[in-house]
N, CA, C and O atoms as a MOPAC input file, in Angstrom:
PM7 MOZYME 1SCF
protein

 N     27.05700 1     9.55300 1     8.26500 1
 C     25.85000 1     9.84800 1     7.51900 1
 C     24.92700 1    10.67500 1     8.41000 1
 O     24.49700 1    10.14000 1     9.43200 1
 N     24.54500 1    12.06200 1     8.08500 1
 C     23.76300 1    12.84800 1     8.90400 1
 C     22.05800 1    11.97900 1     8.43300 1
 O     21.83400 1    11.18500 1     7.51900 1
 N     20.86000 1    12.70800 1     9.77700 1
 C     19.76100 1    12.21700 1     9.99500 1
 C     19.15100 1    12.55400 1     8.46900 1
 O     18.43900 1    11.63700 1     8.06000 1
 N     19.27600 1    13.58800 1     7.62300 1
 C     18.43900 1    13.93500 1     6.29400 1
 C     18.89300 1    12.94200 1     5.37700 1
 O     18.15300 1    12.42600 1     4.54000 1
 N     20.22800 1    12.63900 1     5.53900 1
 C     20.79600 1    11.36600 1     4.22200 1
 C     19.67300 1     9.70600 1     4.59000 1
 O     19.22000 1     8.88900 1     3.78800 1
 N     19.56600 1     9.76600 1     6.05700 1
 C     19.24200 1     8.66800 1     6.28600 1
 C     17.78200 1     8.17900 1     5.93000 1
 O     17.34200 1     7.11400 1     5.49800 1
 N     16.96700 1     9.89000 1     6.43300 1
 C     15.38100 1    10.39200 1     6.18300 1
 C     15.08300 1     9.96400 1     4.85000 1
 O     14.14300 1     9.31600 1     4.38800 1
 N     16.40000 1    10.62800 1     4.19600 1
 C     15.81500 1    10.38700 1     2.17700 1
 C     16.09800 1     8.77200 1     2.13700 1
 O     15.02300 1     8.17400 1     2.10000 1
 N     17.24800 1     7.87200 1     2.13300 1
 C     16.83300 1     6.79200 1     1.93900 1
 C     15.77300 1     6.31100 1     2.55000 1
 O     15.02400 1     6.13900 1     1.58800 1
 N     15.04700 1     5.89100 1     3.70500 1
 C     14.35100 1     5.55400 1     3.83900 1
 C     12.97400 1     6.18200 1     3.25300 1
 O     12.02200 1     5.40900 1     3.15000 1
 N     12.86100 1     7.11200 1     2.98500 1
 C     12.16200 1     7.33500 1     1.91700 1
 C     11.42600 1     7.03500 1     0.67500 1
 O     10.24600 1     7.08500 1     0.32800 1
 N     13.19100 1     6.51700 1    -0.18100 1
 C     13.19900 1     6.26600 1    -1.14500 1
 C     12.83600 1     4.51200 1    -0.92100 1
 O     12.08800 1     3.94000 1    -1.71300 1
 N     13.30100 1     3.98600 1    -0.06600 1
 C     12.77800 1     2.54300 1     0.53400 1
 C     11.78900 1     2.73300 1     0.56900 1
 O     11.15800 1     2.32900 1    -0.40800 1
 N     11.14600 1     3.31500 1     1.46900 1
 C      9.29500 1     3.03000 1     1.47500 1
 C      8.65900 1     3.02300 1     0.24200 1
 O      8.14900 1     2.05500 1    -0.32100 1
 N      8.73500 1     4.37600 1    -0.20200 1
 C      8.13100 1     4.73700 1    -1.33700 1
 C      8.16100 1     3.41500 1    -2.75800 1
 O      7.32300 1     3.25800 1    -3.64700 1
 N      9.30400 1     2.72600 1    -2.53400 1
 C      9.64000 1     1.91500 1    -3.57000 1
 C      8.87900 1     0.83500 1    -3.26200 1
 O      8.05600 1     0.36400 1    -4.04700 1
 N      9.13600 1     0.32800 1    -1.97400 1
 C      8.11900 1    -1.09100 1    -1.39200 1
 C      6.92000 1    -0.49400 1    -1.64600 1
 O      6.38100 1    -1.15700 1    -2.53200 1
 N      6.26900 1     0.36500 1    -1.34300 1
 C      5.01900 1     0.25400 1    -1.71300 1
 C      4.52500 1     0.76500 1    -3.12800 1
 O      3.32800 1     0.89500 1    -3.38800 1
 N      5.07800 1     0.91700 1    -3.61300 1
 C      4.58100 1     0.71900 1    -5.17100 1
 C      4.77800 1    -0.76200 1    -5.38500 1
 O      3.77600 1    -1.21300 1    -5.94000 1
 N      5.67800 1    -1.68000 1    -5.15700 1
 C      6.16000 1    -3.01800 1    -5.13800 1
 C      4.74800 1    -3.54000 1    -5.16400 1
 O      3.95600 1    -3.78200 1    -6.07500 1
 N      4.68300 1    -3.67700 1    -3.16100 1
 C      3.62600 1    -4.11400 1    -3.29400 1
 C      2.23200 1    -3.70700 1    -2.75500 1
 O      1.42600 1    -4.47600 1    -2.23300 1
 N      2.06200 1    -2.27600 1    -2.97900 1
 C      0.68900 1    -1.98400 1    -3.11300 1
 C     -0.09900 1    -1.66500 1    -1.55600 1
 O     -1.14500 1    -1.08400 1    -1.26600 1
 N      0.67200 1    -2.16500 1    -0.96600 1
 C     -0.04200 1    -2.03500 1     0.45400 1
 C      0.29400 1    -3.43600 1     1.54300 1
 O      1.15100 1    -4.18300 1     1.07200 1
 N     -0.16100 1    -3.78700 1     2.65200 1
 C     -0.18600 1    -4.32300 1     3.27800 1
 C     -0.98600 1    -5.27300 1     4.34900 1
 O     -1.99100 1    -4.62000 1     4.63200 1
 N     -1.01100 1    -6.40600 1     5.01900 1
 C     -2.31700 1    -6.91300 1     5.76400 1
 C     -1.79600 1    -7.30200 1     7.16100 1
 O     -0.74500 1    -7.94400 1     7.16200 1
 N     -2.34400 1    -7.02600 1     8.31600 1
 C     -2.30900 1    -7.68000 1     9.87200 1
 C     -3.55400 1    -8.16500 1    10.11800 1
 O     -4.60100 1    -8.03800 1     9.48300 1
 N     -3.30600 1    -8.71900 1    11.09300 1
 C     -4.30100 1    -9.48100 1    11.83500 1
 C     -4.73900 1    -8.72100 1    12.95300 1
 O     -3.94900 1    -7.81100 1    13.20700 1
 N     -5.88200 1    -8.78600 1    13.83200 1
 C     -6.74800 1    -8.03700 1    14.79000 1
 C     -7.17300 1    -8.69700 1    15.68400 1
 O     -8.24700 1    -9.19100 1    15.34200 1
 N     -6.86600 1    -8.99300 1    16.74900 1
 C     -8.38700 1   -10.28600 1    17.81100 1
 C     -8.55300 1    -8.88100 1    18.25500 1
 O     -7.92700 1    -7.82500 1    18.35400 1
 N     -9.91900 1    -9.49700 1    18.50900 1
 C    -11.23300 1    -8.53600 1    18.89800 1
 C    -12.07700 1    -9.28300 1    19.71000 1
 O    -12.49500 1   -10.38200 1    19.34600 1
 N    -12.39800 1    -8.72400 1    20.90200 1
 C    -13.68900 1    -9.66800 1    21.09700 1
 C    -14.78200 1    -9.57600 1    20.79100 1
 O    -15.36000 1    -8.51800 1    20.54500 1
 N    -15.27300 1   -10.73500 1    20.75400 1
 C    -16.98700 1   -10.70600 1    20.01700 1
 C    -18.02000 1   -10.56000 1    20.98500 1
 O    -18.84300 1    -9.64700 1    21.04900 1
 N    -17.88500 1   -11.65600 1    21.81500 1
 C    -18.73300 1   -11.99000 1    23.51900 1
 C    -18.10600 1   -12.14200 1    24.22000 1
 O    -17.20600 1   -12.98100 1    24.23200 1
 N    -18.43300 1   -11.23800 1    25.17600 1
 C    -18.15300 1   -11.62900 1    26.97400 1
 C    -19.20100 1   -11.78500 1    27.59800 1
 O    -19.94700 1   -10.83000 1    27.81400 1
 N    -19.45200 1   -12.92900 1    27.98400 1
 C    -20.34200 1   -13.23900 1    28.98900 1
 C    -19.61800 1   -13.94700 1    30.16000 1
 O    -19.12000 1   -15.04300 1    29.90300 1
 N    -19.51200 1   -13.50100 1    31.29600 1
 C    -19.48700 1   -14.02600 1    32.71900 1
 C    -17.70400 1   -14.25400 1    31.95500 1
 O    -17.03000 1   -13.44300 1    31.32000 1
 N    -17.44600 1   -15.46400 1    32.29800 1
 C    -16.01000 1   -15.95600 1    32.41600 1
 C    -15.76600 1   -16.62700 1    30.77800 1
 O    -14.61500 1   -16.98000 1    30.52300 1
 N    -16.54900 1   -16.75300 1    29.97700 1
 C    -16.84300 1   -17.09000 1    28.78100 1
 C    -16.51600 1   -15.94400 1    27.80300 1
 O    -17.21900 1   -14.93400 1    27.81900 1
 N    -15.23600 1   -16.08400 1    26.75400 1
 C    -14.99700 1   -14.84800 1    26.04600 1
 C    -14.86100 1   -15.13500 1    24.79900 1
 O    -14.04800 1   -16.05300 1    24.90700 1
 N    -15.03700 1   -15.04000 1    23.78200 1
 C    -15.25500 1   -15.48300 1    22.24000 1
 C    -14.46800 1   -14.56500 1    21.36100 1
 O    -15.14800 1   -13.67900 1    20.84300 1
 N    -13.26900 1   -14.56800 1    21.08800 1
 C    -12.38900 1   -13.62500 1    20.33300 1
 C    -12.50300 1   -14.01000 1    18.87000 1
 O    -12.70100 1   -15.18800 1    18.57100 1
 N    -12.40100 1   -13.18100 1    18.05600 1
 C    -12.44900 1   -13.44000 1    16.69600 1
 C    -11.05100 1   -12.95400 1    16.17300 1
 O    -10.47400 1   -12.12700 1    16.88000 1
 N    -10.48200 1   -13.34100 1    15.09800 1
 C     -9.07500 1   -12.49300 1    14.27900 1
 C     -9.73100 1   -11.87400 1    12.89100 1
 O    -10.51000 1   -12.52800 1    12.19800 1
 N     -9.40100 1   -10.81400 1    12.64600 1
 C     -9.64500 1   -10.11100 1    11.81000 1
 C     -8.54700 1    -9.86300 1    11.07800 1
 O     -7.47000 1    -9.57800 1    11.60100 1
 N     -8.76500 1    -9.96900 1     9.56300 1
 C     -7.63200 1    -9.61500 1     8.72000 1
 C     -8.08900 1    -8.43300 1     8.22100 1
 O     -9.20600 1    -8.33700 1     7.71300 1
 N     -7.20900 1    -7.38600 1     8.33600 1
 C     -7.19000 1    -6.27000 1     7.51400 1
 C     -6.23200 1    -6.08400 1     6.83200 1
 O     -5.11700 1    -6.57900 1     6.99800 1
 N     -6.74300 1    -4.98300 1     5.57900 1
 C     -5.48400 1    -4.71400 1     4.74800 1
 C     -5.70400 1    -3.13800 1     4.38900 1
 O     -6.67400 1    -2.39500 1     4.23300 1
 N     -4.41000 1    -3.03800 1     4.34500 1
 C     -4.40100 1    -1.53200 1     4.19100 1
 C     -3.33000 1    -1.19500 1     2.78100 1
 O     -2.16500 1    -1.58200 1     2.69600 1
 N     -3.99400 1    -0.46700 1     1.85500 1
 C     -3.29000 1    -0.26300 1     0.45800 1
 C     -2.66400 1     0.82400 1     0.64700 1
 O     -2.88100 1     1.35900 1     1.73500 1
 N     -2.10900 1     1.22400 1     0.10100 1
 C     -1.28000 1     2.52900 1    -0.12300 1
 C     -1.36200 1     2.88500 1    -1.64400 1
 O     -1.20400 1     2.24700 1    -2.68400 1
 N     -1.69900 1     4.27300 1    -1.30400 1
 C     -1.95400 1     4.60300 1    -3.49700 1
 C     -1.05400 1     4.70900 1    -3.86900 1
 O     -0.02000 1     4.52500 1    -3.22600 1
 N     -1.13300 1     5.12000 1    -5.31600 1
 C     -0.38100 1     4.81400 1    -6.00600 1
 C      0.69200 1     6.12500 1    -5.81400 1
 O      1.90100 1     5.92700 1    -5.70200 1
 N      0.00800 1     7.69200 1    -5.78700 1
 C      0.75400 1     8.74600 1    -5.65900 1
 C      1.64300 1     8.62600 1    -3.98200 1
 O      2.78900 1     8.98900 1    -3.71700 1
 N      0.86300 1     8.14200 1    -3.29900 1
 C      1.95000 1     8.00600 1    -2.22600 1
 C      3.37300 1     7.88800 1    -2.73200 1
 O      4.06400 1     8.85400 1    -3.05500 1
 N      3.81700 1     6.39400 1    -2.78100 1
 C      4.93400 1     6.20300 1    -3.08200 1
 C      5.36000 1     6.50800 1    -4.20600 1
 O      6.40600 1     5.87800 1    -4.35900 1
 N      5.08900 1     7.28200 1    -5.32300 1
 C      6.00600 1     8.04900 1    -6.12400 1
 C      6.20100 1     9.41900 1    -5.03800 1
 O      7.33100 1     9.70500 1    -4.64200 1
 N      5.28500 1    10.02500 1    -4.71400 1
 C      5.78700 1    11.12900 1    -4.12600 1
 C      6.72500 1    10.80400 1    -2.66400 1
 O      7.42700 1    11.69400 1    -2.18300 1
 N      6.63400 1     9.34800 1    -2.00300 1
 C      7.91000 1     9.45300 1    -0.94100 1
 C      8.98000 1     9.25800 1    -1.86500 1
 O     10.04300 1     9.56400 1    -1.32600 1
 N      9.17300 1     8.73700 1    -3.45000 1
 C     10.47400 1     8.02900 1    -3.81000 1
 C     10.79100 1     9.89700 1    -4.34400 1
 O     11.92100 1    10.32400 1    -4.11000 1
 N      9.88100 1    10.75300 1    -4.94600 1
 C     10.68800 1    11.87100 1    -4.89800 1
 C     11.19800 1    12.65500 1    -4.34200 1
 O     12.19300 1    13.29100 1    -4.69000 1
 N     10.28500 1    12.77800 1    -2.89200 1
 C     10.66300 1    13.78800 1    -1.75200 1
 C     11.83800 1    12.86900 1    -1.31600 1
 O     12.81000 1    13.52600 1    -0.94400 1
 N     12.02700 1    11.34400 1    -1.25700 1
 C     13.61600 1    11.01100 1    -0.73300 1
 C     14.40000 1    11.68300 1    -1.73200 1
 O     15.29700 1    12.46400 1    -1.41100 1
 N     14.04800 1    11.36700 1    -3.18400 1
 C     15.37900 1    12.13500 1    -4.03700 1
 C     15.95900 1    13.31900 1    -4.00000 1
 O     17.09800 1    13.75200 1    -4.17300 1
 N     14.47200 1    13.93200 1    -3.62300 1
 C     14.78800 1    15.70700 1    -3.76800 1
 C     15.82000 1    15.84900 1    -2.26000 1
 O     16.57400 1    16.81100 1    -2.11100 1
 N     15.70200 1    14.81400 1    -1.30300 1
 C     15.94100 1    15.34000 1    -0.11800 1
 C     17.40200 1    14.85400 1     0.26300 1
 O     18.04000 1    15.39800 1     1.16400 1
 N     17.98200 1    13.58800 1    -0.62800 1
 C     19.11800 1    13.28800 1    -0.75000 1
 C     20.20700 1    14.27700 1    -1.83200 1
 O     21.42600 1    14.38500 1    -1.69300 1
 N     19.41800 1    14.87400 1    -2.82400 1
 C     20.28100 1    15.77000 1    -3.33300 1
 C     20.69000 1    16.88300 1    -2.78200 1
 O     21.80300 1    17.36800 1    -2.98700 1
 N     19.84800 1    17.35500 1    -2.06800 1
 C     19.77600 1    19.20000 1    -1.46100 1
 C     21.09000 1    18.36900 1    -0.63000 1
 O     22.27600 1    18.60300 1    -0.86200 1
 N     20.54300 1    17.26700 1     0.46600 1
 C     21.67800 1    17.03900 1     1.01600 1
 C     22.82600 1    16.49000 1     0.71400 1
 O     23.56600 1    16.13700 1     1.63100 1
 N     23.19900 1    16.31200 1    -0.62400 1
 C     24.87300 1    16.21200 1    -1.18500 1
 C     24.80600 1    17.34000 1    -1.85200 1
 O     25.17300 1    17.22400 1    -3.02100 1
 N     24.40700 1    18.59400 1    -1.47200 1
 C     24.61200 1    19.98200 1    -2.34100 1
 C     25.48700 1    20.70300 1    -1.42500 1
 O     26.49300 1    21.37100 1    -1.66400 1
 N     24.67800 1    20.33100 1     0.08400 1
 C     24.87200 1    21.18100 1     1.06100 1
 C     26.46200 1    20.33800 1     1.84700 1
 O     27.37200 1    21.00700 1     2.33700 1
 N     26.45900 1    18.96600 1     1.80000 1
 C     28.25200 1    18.73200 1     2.50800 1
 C     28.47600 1    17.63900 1     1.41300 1
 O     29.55500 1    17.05000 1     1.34000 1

């Protein structure tokens, strides 16, 4: 399997998970206070969405990019 067959599936993977599900969340420590030897970390949840045209346009650019490449071997 050459690197473009592999490029478009994963592609077509991403693009699909995130229409699935919309986006994603991690966690963050951060610190809040430092004073002297005393350090107060907080965790932060973030989330990060992904639109909606994203992943139709990775699930087409994988398609378009898996066909050219069964055109070409």
């Amino acid at each position: 399997m050459n690197s473009i067959r592999l490029l478009a599936i994963a592609l077509l993977v991403g693009g699909t998970l995130g229409l699935v599900y919309g986006g994603f969340s991690y966690t963050k420590d951060t610190t809040a206070v430092k004073l002297g030897s005393l350090e107060l970390t907080v965790k932060e949840q973030k989330q990060v969405n992904i639109p909606l045209w994203a992943g139709i346009g990775a699930i087409v650019a994988g398609g378009l990019l898996l066909l050219t490449a069964s055109k070409r071997g």
